[in-house]
Structures are given as C-alpha cells and as structure tokens.
N, C-alpha and C positions, 0 to 999 in steps of 0.2 A: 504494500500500500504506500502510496505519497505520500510527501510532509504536508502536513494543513499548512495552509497560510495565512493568517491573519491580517488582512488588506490595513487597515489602522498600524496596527506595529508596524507594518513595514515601511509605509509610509512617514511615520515618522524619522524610523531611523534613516530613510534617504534625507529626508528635511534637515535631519541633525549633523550630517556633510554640509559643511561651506564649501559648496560647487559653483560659484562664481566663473561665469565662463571662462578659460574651456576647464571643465570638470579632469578632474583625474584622480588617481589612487583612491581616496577613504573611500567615499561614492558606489567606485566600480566595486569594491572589497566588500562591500552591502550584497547587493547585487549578487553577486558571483557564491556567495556564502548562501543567499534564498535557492536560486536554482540548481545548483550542485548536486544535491538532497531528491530535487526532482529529476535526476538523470540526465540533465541539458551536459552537453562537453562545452566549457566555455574556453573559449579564444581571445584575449585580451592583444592589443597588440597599441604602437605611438605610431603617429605617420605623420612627415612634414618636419619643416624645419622654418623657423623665423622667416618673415614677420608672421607668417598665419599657421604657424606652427609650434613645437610638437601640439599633438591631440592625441588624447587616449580614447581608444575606440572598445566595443564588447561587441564577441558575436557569441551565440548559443545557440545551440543547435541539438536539439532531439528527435532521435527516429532518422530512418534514410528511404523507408519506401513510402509507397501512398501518397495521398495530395499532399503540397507543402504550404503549411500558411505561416507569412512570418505577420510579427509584428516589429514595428520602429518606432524609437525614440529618443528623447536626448535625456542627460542627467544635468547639464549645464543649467546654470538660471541665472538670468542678469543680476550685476549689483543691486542690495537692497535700497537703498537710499537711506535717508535718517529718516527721523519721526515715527516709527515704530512703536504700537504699544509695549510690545515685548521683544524679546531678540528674535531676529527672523530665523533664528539658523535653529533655536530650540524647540521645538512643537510643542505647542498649547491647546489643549481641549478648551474651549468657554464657550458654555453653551452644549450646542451640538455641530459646532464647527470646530475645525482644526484647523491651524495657524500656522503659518512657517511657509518662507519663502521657496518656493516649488510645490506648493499644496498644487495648485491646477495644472501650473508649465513647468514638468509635468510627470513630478514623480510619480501623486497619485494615480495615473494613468497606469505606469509601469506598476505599481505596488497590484493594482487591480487585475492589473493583467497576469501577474507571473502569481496571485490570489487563481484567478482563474483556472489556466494551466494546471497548478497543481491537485484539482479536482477531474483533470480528463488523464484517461489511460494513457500509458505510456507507449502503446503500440497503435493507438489510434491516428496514426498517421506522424508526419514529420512535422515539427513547431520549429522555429528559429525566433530570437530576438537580435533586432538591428538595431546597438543603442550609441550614440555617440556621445563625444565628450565637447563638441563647439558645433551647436546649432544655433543660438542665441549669439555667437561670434561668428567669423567671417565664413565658415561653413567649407571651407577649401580641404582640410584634410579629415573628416568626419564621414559624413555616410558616402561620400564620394567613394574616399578610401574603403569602406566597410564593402559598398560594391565592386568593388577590384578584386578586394580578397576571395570574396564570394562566388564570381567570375574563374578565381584560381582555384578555387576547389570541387569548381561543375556545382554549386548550388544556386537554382531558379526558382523564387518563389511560385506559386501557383499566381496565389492571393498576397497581399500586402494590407496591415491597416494599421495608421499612423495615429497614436495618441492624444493629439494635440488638442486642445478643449477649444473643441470646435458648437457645444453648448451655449446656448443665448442667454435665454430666460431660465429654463427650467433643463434638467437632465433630459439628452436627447430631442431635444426640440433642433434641432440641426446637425448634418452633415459634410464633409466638404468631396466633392466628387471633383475638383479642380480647383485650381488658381492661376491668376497672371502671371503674368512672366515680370520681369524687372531688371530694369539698369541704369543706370547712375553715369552721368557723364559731364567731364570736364572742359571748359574753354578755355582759353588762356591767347590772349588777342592782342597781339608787340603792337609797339607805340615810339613814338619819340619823344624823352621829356626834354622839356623846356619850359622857358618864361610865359604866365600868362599873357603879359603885355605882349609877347610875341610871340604869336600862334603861327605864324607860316613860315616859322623856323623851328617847329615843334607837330608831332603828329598823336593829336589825342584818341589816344584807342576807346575809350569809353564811347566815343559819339558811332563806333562801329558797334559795340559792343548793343547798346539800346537798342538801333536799329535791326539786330540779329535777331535780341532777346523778342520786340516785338513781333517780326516774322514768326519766331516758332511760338511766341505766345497766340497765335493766331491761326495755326497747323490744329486742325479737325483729323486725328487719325480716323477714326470709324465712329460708327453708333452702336459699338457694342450687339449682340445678338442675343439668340436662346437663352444660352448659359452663363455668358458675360456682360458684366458693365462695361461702357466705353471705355476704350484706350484715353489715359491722360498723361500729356508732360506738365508736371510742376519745377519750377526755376526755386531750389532750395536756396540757392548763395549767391551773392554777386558780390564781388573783392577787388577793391583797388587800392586799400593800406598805402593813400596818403598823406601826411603828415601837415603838409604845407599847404596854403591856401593860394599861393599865387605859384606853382607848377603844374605844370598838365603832365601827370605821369606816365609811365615808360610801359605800365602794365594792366591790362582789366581783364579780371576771372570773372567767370560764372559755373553754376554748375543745377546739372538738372538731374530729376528724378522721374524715370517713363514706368507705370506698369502700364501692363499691356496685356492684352485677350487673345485669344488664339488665332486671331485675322492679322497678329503681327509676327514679324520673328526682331531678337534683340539686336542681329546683326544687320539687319535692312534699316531699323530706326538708326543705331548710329551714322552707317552712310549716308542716309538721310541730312541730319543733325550736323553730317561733318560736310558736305555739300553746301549748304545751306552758309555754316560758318566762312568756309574759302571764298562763296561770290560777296561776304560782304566783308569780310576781312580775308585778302589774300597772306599765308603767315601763320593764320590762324592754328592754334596746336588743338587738337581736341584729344581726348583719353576717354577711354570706356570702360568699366565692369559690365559683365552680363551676368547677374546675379543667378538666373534660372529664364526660361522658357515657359509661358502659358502653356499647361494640358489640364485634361479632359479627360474622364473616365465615363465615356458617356450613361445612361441609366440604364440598369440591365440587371443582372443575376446577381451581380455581388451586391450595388448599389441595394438590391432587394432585400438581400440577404440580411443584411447590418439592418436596414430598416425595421423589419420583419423583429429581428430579436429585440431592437428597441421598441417594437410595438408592446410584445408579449411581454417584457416587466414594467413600461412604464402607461400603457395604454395610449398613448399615442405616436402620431407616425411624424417621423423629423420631414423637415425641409430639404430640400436638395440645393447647395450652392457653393457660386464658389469664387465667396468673397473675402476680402480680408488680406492680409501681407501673405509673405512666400513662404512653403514650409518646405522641409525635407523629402515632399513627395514628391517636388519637384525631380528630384535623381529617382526617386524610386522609382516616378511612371515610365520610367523607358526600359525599366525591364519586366513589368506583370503589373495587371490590374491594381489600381489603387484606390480605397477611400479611408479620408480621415473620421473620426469620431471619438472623440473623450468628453471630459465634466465642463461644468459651465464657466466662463471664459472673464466674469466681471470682472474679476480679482487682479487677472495676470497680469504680472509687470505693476502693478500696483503695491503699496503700503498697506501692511497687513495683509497679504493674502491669503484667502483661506477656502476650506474647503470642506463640502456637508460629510460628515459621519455617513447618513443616509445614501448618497451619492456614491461614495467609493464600494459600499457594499451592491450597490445596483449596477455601477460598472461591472462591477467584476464577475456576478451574471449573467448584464449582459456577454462580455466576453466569450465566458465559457460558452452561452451559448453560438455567438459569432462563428468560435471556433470550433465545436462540435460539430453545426450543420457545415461548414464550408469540408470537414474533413471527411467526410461522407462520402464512397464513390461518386455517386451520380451529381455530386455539389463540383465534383475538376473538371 
C-alpha cells in the first residue's frame, strides 16, 4: 500500500522553504522525500549558467507502460515584499485559511497533486512530475531544460496538466486551454548631442523617437478571435537620462511589451517593430526576447476530461480560456496536449497569501480523479 499524504502538511512544509526565485535545494529535498515512498524515481538535476542560470530542476517519474500523464510545476515564488501579517515563509492556519507565500503559486497545487497520486495504484499506468526551480524568473533553464532531458530518455507525455491557479472566484470556476504569446523589445535610437541654442549642429533623436512611438502606438495587430483577446503593444519605458536642460542628447530608448494570440508569431512582430524603427530612425538598434509563443489546446477530450472531474466535486463546470500572462505550458504544448487548472488565483503574488483548507483537499480529488480517468485505456 502507498504512503497517505496529507495535502495540509505538505503544503506547508513547501511554504516553510524560502524558495524565492529560482528555488533550489530545501524545497526540492521536501518534494523528493513525499514521493520516494510513493515509488516515483526522482531525477534532480542544475542547468545553465549566469545571468539566467544555475536552476534546479525535479523530474519523477513512475511506471513505464500504459498512458503517461504528467503533471508540471514550479517551486519558485516571487519575493515576498514587506507588510506581512506574519512571516510569509512560516504557515499559518487562521481561520480556515492557510498563509504563507506559495499557498496558491503554487505549492498547494503540487502538495494536492502528489496528495492525489499517492491514492492511485502504482501500476495504473505511468505518472511523471515536471517541477522546476525558475518559473517566476527568466524561465530559460527550467522546464525548457526539464524537456530536453525528457526528450533524452524517450519520455512523451500523453497528457500534461499545469498547476497554476488558474481559479477566479470560486475552486474550479476556470481553466486555461491556452495563452498568448509575448515579447518585450528594445529601441535604442543615436543622436547627436549638442547645444540647444544650436540645433542644426546637433541631431535630436527623441523627435525620431515620438514619431516611431506614435506609429506603433497606432499598429491595430488583429481583433482577437474564438479563443483570444486582441493582440496589444504596450510602450512600458521610454529613456533618455538627461541631466541638463539646455542639451539635446546623444541617446533615446524605449521599450515595449507585445502579447499576442495565435494570429501572430513573436518573430514576424519584431520584424515588424524593427522595420518600422529603421524608416524613421535609420541606426536605429532594436533587441528582442520572445518570451513564448501563443497556443491553443483546442476543446476536446482532455479539455472535457479536467472539466468533467471538476464538475463531479464541485458541481459546477469551469470556463474555458485563455487569459492572463505566460505560463510554463507554453514549452509544454509542443510536445502533448495541454490544460492548466489549480486553486483560486486572488492571492498570488500578493501580501498575505493564502489558501482555503477546503480547496486543497478538493484539488486533490479533483486530481486523482483527473488522473484516474485520463489513465484508463480508452482515455490515450
């Protein structure tokens, strides 16, 4: 027989790791110490090197025949900030809530999940967890990495479903079946400084620079469709750090933030973007991240499936969408079906954050059942 898991304890003892991104060592040592017991083989492994590096990764993995469903997540949680009733890193019962920084993003997830598991046979098909150490940071050696390795050992999930407390209002009143894509990009627009009194012996890039910003402030990517909200560029920065009131400086930055829906791709918007900068500033530098790609798991059997079990414990049926910032599914959809679903989402990245008593034990049903029906022949 399995080790019971007690979804509460375990959750707090993830809470009780100061895993400030990127999480490492105490954290995984949590972790690796629940499933063990449950026969998972865990695989702990670092990848990457500065600046978006090391990260410590976990893979588990039980069972090798039959459907494979994994699940994915992070142990990472942003810094807590101050003002804090209590210390974020201790768990606190008050109430029927429990406190501590990672209650929703998203240890409880994981506590609920590997609660779950350890209630289903061991031979009923293959489980994996995909848990990384920088999801909440730059994301470059984390589940990326976690899929390479995964890739070197021939392991393809069936199913995939990501933790993330994609809850609104109430447990399971939404799901994410997709997200935007996103990138972030740099201007940087030469100038000639000089005297204000003498401007035609000086070349003020700023007067390039507005007339740029206007243009793309003015760019209609799409109207958004079915699944998505419109594509939008937001202008986060604009920089020209100078000092003196009578020079026209040598330098003016900007910089923007695209998400975007599956009518775009990240690498067409920067060509875009960088077109765009060269006919009004020739010179012009532009730089890009492409954070992730917009997909789409369109509605269908798994989508059903996840819903279906959060019908039968909570009596109602989630939302399908796919709103909100980037998550980890983004790497994950391009190797098997993907939908996210965890606890309710007020809290995260907030002061105080906490999470219902109630809720983790109803995840964690949910789950099991998630994962029972998906590991059923006729569910691959």
């Amino acid at each position: 027989m399995l080790a019971a898991i007690d979804v509460t304890t375990l959750t707090k003892a993830l809470i009780a790791c100061e895993s400030v991104t990127p999480a490492s060592t105490a954290v995984f040592d949590v972790l690796e110490q629940a499933l063990v017991p449950l026969g998972f083989a865990v695989e702990r492994f670092v990848a990457g090197e500065a600046p978006d590096g090391p990260v410590e990764n976990l893979l588990a993995v039980r069972g090798t025949a039959g459907p494979h469903f994994a699940f994915a997540g992070h142990l990472d949680v942003v810094p807590p900030g101050s003002g804090w009733r209590g210390d974020p890193f201790v768990p606190e019962v008050r109430g029927d809530l429990l406190y501590g920084r990672g209650a929703v993003d998203m240890k409880g997830a994981i506590a609920a999940f590997v609660a779950a598991v350890a209630r289903i046979p061991a031979d009923a098909g293959t489980i994996s967890l995909i848990i990384t150490g920088d999801e909440e940071g730059p994301a470059t050696y984390g589940t990326v990495a976690l899929i390479d390795r995964m890739a070197a050992r021939g392991l393809r999930p069936d199913l995939c479903l990501v933790g993330e407390p994609t809850s609104v209002d109430r447990l399971g009143d939404m799901i994410k079946i997709g997200r935007r894509g996103s990138v972030n990009i740099w201007i940087d627009v030469p100038g000639k400084q000089g005297h204000v009194a003498y401007p035609h012996l000086a070349d003020n890039p700023i007067r390039r620079l507005v007339s740029l910003l206007a243009d793309i402030n003015a760019i209609e990517l799409d109207h958004g469709n079915d699944w998505f909200q419109p594509s939008n560029i937001e202008v986060t920065d604009v920089t020209v750090g100078n000092p003196a009131t009578n020079v026209i400086p040598a330098k003016a930055s900007a910089r923007l933030s695209i998400r975007f829906n599956d009518q775009q791709r990240g690498d067409a918007l920067v060509d875009r973007i960088t077109t765009l900068a060269q006919a009004h500033a020739p010179g012009a530098t532009v730089t890009a991240r492409i954070s992730g790609e917009a997909f789409l798991t369109l509605p269908g059997s798994f989508s059903s499936l996840v819903a279906d079990a959060i019908a039968r414990h909570t009596g109602h049926h989630p939302a399908l969408s796919t709103t909100g910032g980037t998550s980890d599914a983004r790497f994950l959809s391009k190797i098997c079906p993907v939908v996210e679903f965890g606890l309710v989402n007020a809290t995260m990245h907030k002061l105080d954050e906490a999470v219902a008593l109630d809720d983790l034990a109803v995840l964690s049903d949910i789950y099991a059942d998630i994962v029972t029906t998906a590991l059923q022949p006729a569910s691959a």
